[in-house]
C-alpha positions as semicolon CSV with decimal commas, in nm:
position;residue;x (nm);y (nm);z (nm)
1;X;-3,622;2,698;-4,211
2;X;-3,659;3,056;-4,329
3;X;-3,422;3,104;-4,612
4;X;-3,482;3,538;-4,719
5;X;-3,419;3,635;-5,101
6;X;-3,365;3,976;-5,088
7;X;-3,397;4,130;-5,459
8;X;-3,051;4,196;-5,620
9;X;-2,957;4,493;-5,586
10;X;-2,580;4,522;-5,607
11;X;-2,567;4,637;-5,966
12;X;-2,839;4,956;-5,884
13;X;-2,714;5,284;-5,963
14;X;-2,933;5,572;-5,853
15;X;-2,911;5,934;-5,976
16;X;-2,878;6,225;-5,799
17;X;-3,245;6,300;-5,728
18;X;-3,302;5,976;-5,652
19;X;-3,063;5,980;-5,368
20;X;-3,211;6,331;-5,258
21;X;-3,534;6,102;-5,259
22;X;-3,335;5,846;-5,018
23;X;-3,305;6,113;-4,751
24;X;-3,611;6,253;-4,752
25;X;-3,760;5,905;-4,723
26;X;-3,490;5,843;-4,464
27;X;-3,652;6,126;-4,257
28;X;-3,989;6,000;-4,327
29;X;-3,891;5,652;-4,173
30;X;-3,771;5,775;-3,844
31;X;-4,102;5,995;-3,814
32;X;-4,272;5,684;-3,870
33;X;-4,116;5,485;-3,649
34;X;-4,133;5,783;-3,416
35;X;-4,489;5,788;-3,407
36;X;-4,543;5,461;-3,350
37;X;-4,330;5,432;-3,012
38;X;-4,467;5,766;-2,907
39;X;-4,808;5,594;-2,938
40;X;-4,685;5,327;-2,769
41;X;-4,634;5,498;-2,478
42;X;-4,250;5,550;-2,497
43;X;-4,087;5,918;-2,450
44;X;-3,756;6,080;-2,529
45;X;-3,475;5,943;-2,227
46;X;-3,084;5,990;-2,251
47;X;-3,066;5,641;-2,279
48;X;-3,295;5,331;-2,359
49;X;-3,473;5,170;-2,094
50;X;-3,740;4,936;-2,227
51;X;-3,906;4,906;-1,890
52;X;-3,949;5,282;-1,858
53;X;-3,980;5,312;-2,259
54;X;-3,776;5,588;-2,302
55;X;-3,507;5,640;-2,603
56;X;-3,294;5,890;-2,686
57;X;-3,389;5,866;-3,067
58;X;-3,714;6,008;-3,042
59;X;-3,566;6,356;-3,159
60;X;-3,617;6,523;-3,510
61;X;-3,433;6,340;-3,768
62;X;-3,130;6,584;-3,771
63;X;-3,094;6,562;-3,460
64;X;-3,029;6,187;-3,461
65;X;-2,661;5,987;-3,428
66;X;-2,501;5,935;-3,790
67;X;-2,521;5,563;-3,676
68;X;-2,895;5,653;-3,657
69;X;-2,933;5,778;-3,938
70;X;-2,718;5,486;-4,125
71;X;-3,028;5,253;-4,072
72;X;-3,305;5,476;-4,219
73;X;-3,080;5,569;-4,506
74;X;-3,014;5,184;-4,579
75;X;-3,390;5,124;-4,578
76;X;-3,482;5,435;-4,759
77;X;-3,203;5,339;-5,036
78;X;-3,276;4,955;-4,982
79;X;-3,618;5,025;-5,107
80;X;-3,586;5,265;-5,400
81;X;-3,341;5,036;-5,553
82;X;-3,560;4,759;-5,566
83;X;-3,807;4,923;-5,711
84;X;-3,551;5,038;-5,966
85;X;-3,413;4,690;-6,004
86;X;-3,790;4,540;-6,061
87;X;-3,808;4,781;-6,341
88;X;-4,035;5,042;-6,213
89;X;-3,954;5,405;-6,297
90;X;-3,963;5,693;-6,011
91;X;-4,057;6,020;-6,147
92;X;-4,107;6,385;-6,019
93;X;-4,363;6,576;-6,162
């Protein structure tokens, strides 16, 4: 049985240009994703129909639902905290 260990994270603070990182990277997820369905044959719709492959996410990222949003954010910030928390540094230069 499949028991996931997610890296601690819970104590991770990040600064502020880290979480202007988050949301870039946020934005950079759905345009992945994005890609990949539109690839995949699937097209904008007003609502999801996985026969017809059609979404109604596959919009720029501002355009998305906060509730949208939500899930690249946690992945984006998921991420960059664990990299924090396995004692990597993220710089700008």
């Amino acid at each position: 049985m499949y028991n996931p260990k997610p890296i601690d994270i819970s104590e991770v603070e990040l600064s502020e240009d880290l979480l202007e990182l988050s949301e870039k990277l946020a934005e950079n997820v759905h345009d992945v994703w994005a890609s990949g369905r539109i690839s995949q044959g699937w097209s904008y719709g007003e609502k999801r129909d996985d026969d017809k492959k059609q979404t109604p996410c596959l919009v720029p990222y501002d355009e998305l639902p906060e509730v949208e949003k939500e899930y690249d954010r946690n992945t984006a910030l998921s991420s960059i905290k664990a990299i924090v928390a396995l004692g990597y540094k993220i710089v700008k230069e």
